[in-house]
N, C-alpha and C positions, 0 to 999 in steps of 0.2 A: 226406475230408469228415468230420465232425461226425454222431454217433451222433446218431438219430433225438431221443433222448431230451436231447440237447447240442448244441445249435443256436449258426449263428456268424451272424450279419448285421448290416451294413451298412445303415444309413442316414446319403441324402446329400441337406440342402437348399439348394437353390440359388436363384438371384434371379428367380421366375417366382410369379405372384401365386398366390396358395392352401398360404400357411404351414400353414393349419389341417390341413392332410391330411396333413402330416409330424410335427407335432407328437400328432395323434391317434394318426397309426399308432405311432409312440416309446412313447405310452404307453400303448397294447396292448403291445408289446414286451415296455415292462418290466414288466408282470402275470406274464409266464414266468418262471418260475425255471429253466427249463431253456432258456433263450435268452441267449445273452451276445452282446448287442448295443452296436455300435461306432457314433459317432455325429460328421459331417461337417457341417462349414456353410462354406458360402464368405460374404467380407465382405457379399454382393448377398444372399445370404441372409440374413445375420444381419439387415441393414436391411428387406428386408421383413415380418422376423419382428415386427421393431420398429414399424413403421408399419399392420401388419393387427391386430398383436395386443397393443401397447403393452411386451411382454416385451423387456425390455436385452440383449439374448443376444450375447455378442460371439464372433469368429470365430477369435480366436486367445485368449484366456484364459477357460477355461471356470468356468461358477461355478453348480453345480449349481441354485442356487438360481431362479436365472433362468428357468430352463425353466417354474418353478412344477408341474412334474411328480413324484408321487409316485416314488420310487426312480430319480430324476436321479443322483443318486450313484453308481449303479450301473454304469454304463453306462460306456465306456471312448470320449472323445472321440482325434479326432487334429485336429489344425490342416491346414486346407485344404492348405497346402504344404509340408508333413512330406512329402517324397516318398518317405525311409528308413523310414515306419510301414510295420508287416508287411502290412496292409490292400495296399498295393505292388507285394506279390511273390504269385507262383501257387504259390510253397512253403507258405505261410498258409492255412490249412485254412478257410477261409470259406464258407459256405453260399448266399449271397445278396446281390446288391447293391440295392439298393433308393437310387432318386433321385426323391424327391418332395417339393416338385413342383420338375419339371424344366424350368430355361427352353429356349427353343430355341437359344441361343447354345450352353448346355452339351452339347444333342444334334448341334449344329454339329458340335464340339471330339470329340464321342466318335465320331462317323459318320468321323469324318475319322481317328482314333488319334493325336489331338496331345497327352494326356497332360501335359498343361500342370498340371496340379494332382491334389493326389491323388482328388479326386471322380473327375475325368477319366480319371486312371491305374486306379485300383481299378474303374471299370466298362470298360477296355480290357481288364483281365486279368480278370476274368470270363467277358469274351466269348473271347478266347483258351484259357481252361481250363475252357469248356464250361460255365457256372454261372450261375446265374440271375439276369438281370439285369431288373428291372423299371424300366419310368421310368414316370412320370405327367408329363405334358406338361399344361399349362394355357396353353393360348393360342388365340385366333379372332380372324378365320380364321387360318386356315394357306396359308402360301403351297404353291405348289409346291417352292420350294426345302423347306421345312416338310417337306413331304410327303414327296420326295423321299431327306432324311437320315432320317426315319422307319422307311420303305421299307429303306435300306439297313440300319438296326440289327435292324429286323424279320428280315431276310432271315438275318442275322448271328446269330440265336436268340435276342435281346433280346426281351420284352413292352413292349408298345407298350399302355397304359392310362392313357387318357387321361382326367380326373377329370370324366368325364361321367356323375352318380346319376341313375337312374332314378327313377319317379314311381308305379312299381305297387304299392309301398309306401305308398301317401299318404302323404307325410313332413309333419310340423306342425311343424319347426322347421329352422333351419340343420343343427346337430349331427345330425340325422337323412340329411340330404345326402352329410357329412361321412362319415358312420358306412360311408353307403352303397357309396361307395369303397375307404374304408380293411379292409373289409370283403371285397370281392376280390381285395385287396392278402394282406389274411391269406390267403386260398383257394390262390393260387396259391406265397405260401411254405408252401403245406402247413401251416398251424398252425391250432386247432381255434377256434371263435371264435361266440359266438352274437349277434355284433352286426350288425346289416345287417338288413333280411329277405329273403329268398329266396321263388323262385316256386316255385309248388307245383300250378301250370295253376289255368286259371279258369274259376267257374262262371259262367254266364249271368246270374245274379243278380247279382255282383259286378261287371258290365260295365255295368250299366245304371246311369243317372243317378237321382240320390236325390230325392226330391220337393223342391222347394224349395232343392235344393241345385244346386252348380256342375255342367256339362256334365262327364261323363266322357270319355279319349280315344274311346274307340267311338263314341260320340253324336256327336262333334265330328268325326270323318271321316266319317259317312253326312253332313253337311250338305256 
Protein backbone atom coordinates (compact mmCIF):
# COMPACT_ATOMS: atom_id res chain seq x y z
CA UNK A 1 0.00 0.00 0.00
CA UNK A 2 0.72 3.62 -0.53
CA UNK A 3 2.58 5.69 2.38
CA UNK A 4 0.03 7.75 4.15
CA UNK A 5 1.59 10.69 2.75
CA UNK A 6 1.39 8.91 -1.12
CA UNK A 7 -1.89 8.04 -1.96
CA UNK A 8 -2.93 5.65 -5.08
CA UNK A 9 -6.85 6.08 -6.19
CA UNK A 10 -8.95 5.13 -8.48
CA UNK A 11 -11.76 6.93 -9.91
CA UNK A 12 -14.49 5.11 -11.99
CA UNK A 13 -17.41 6.91 -13.93
CA UNK A 14 -20.01 5.08 -15.25
CA UNK A 15 -23.36 5.49 -17.08
CA UNK A 16 -25.83 6.39 -13.95
CA UNK A 17 -27.12 9.92 -13.78
CA UNK A 18 -25.21 12.28 -11.23
CA UNK A 19 -21.78 12.96 -13.34
CA UNK A 20 -21.47 15.92 -10.97
CA UNK A 21 -20.33 13.79 -8.01
CA UNK A 22 -17.48 12.29 -9.90
CA UNK A 23 -16.36 15.09 -11.49
CA UNK A 24 -16.37 16.98 -8.04
CA UNK A 25 -14.78 14.37 -6.21
CA UNK A 26 -11.77 14.29 -9.24
CA UNK A 27 -11.31 17.59 -8.46
CA UNK A 28 -10.85 17.51 -4.75
CA UNK A 29 -8.42 14.63 -5.83
CA UNK A 30 -6.48 16.55 -7.74
CA UNK A 31 -6.03 19.57 -4.94
CA UNK A 32 -3.56 16.62 -3.18
CA UNK A 33 -0.24 16.57 -4.18
CA UNK A 34 0.13 13.76 -2.37
CA UNK A 35 -2.59 11.72 -4.21
CA UNK A 36 -1.84 10.29 -7.59
CA UNK A 37 -5.03 9.63 -8.87
CA UNK A 38 -6.06 7.34 -11.82
CA UNK A 39 -8.99 8.06 -13.71
CA UNK A 40 -11.89 5.60 -15.59
CA UNK A 41 -14.82 6.41 -17.79
CA UNK A 42 -16.78 3.95 -19.64
CA UNK A 43 -18.38 5.18 -23.17
CA UNK A 44 -22.19 5.36 -20.97
CA UNK A 45 -20.10 7.49 -18.87
CA UNK A 46 -18.59 9.64 -21.00
CA UNK A 47 -22.27 10.34 -22.70
CA UNK A 48 -23.74 11.32 -19.45
CA UNK A 49 -20.99 13.48 -18.69
CA UNK A 50 -21.87 15.12 -21.85
CA UNK A 51 -25.52 15.46 -21.54
CA UNK A 52 -25.68 16.65 -17.62
CA UNK A 53 -22.85 18.71 -17.97
CA UNK A 54 -22.23 19.70 -21.78
CA UNK A 55 -18.15 18.54 -21.21
CA UNK A 56 -16.88 16.30 -24.63
CA UNK A 57 -15.11 13.94 -22.44
CA UNK A 58 -14.43 10.90 -24.51
CA UNK A 59 -13.87 7.32 -23.24
CA UNK A 60 -10.99 6.22 -25.06
CA UNK A 61 -8.89 9.53 -26.03
CA UNK A 62 -8.40 11.55 -23.12
CA UNK A 63 -7.93 15.30 -23.52
CA UNK A 64 -7.20 16.77 -20.45
CA UNK A 65 -8.82 19.80 -21.43
CA UNK A 66 -12.23 18.47 -21.34
CA UNK A 67 -12.56 17.81 -17.94
CA UNK A 68 -12.33 21.76 -17.61
CA UNK A 69 -10.69 20.78 -14.26
CA UNK A 70 -7.68 22.46 -12.85
CA UNK A 71 -4.63 19.91 -12.84
CA UNK A 72 -6.50 17.43 -15.47
CA UNK A 73 -3.03 16.79 -16.66
CA UNK A 74 -2.16 15.36 -13.89
CA UNK A 75 -4.01 12.55 -13.38
CA UNK A 76 -3.15 9.20 -15.18
CA UNK A 77 -6.44 8.06 -17.21
CA UNK A 78 -6.72 4.22 -18.44
CA UNK A 79 -9.25 3.34 -21.29
CA UNK A 80 -12.37 1.42 -20.00
CA UNK A 81 -10.94 -1.83 -21.74
CA UNK A 82 -7.24 -1.71 -21.19
CA UNK A 83 -7.58 -4.84 -19.18
CA UNK A 84 -3.38 -5.01 -19.06
CA UNK A 85 -3.43 -1.36 -17.17
CA UNK A 86 -1.76 -2.08 -13.67
CA UNK A 87 -5.06 -0.73 -12.06
CA UNK A 88 -5.87 -4.85 -13.11
CA UNK A 89 -3.60 -6.62 -11.10
CA UNK A 90 -3.61 -6.87 -6.96
CA UNK A 91 0.46 -6.49 -7.60
CA UNK A 92 -0.34 -2.50 -8.17
CA UNK A 93 -0.24 -0.87 -4.87
CA UNK A 94 -3.62 1.12 -5.14
CA UNK A 95 -5.28 2.44 -2.22
CA UNK A 96 -8.84 2.75 -3.21
CA UNK A 97 -11.28 2.22 -5.78
CA UNK A 98 -13.96 4.70 -6.01
CA UNK A 99 -17.02 4.31 -8.81
CA UNK A 100 -19.17 7.33 -8.87
CA UNK A 101 -21.63 7.40 -9.82
CA UNK A 102 -22.31 3.87 -10.26
CA UNK A 103 -24.95 2.53 -12.40
CA UNK A 104 -26.73 -0.58 -11.22
CA UNK A 105 -25.90 -2.52 -14.29
CA UNK A 106 -22.15 -1.87 -13.23
CA UNK A 107 -23.04 -3.23 -9.59
CA UNK A 108 -24.82 -6.03 -11.56
CA UNK A 109 -21.20 -6.90 -13.31
CA UNK A 110 -19.24 -6.40 -10.08
CA UNK A 111 -21.66 -8.42 -7.52
CA UNK A 112 -21.38 -11.03 -10.04
CA UNK A 113 -17.13 -10.81 -10.65
CA UNK A 114 -17.62 -10.71 -14.48
CA UNK A 115 -14.75 -8.30 -14.95
CA UNK A 116 -15.92 -7.45 -18.24
CA UNK A 117 -13.88 -4.04 -18.28
CA UNK A 118 -11.46 -2.71 -16.31
CA UNK A 119 -13.95 -0.49 -13.95
CA UNK A 120 -15.33 -3.83 -13.32
CA UNK A 121 -12.07 -5.74 -13.02
CA UNK A 122 -10.14 -3.00 -10.77
CA UNK A 123 -13.21 -3.10 -8.23
CA UNK A 124 -13.16 -7.17 -8.44
CA UNK A 125 -9.54 -6.90 -7.15
CA UNK A 126 -10.16 -4.59 -4.60
CA UNK A 127 -12.56 -6.65 -3.20
CA UNK A 128 -10.18 -9.72 -3.43
CA UNK A 129 -7.06 -7.74 -1.96
CA UNK A 130 -9.02 -6.37 0.92
CA UNK A 131 -9.04 -2.47 -0.41
CA UNK A 132 -11.47 -0.14 -0.34
CA UNK A 133 -13.92 -0.11 -2.51
CA UNK A 134 -16.59 2.75 -2.64
CA UNK A 135 -19.65 2.93 -5.06
CA UNK A 136 -22.20 5.65 -4.98
CA UNK A 137 -25.22 4.17 -6.73
CA UNK A 138 -27.79 6.92 -7.91
CA UNK A 139 -30.96 5.23 -8.78
CA UNK A 140 -34.81 5.17 -7.28
CA UNK A 141 -36.22 3.03 -6.52
CA UNK A 142 -34.33 0.11 -6.17
CA UNK A 143 -35.56 -3.00 -7.02
CA UNK A 144 -34.82 -5.94 -5.01
CA UNK A 145 -32.68 -7.39 -7.50
CA UNK A 146 -30.95 -3.53 -6.73
CA UNK A 147 -30.96 -4.35 -3.40
CA UNK A 148 -30.01 -7.61 -3.41
CA UNK A 149 -26.41 -7.09 -5.53
CA UNK A 150 -25.91 -4.26 -2.99
CA UNK A 151 -26.30 -6.45 -0.20
CA UNK A 152 -23.93 -8.80 -1.73
CA UNK A 153 -20.95 -6.20 -2.21
CA UNK A 154 -21.74 -4.87 1.15
CA UNK A 155 -21.31 -8.09 2.61
CA UNK A 156 -18.03 -8.45 0.34
CA UNK A 157 -16.45 -5.24 2.39
CA UNK A 158 -17.43 -2.74 -0.40
CA UNK A 159 -19.28 0.83 0.99
CA UNK A 160 -22.38 0.94 -0.23
CA UNK A 161 -23.01 5.28 -0.53
CA UNK A 162 -25.46 6.09 -2.15
CA UNK A 163 -25.51 9.89 -3.21
CA UNK A 164 -28.26 10.84 -0.84
CA UNK A 165 -27.07 14.88 0.93
CA UNK A 166 -28.54 15.59 3.72
CA UNK A 167 -30.54 18.90 4.51
CA UNK A 168 -29.12 19.75 8.27
CA UNK A 169 -26.75 21.86 6.51
CA UNK A 170 -29.34 24.04 4.77
CA UNK A 171 -27.81 23.81 1.38
CA UNK A 172 -28.77 27.15 -0.82
CA UNK A 173 -27.58 25.68 -3.95
CA UNK A 174 -27.00 22.42 -5.95
CA UNK A 175 -23.03 22.40 -5.55
CA UNK A 176 -23.85 22.46 -1.86
CA UNK A 177 -25.64 18.87 -2.46
CA UNK A 178 -22.91 17.85 -4.42
CA UNK A 179 -20.23 18.95 -1.85
CA UNK A 180 -22.34 17.09 0.66
CA UNK A 181 -21.48 13.65 -0.71
CA UNK A 182 -18.38 14.09 -2.21
CA UNK A 183 -17.41 15.04 1.15
CA UNK A 184 -18.04 11.53 2.81
CA UNK A 185 -16.63 10.15 -0.07
CA UNK A 186 -13.21 12.18 1.18
CA UNK A 187 -14.00 10.82 4.98
CA UNK A 188 -14.02 7.42 4.29
CA UNK A 189 -10.75 7.60 1.77
CA UNK A 190 -9.27 8.97 4.95
CA UNK A 191 -8.15 12.36 3.29
CA UNK A 192 -8.64 15.58 5.19
CA UNK A 193 -11.17 18.04 3.62
CA UNK A 194 -13.23 21.04 4.99
CA UNK A 195 -15.95 20.81 2.27
CA UNK A 196 -19.39 19.51 3.38
CA UNK A 197 -20.75 20.50 6.80
CA UNK A 198 -20.71 18.21 9.60
CA UNK A 199 -22.99 17.63 12.62
CA UNK A 200 -21.97 19.01 15.54
CA UNK A 201 -25.53 17.96 17.62
CA UNK A 202 -28.32 20.44 17.82
CA UNK A 203 -29.48 22.97 19.83
CA UNK A 204 -33.11 23.57 20.37
CA UNK A 205 -32.94 26.84 18.90
CA UNK A 206 -31.77 25.54 15.74
CA UNK A 207 -34.69 23.03 15.45
CA UNK A 208 -37.20 25.43 15.49
CA UNK A 209 -38.93 27.12 12.59
CA UNK A 210 -37.78 30.76 11.74
CA UNK A 211 -40.72 33.40 11.77
CA UNK A 212 -41.91 33.84 8.47
CA UNK A 213 -39.83 31.35 7.27
CA UNK A 214 -40.16 27.66 5.82
CA UNK A 215 -41.37 24.67 8.43
CA UNK A 216 -38.17 22.99 9.75
CA UNK A 217 -37.83 18.95 9.67
CA UNK A 218 -38.95 19.00 13.36
CA UNK A 219 -42.06 21.33 12.91
CA UNK A 220 -43.08 19.22 9.98
CA UNK A 221 -43.04 15.73 11.92
CA UNK A 222 -45.05 17.04 15.16
CA UNK A 223 -47.77 17.90 12.41
Amino acid sequence: MSSPSNRKIALAMTGASGAIYGLRLLEVLLSFDTVETHLIVTPSGAEIIRLETGREVSADVFRPESLGIEGADRLRFHRYDWLSSPLASGSFPLDAVVIAPCSMACVSAVAAGASRNLVERAADVAIKERRALILVPRETPLSVIHLDNLHKLASAGAVVMPACPGFYGRPAKVSDLVDFVVARILDHLRLPHSIGPRWTGAERGCLESQPGGMPDSAEMARR
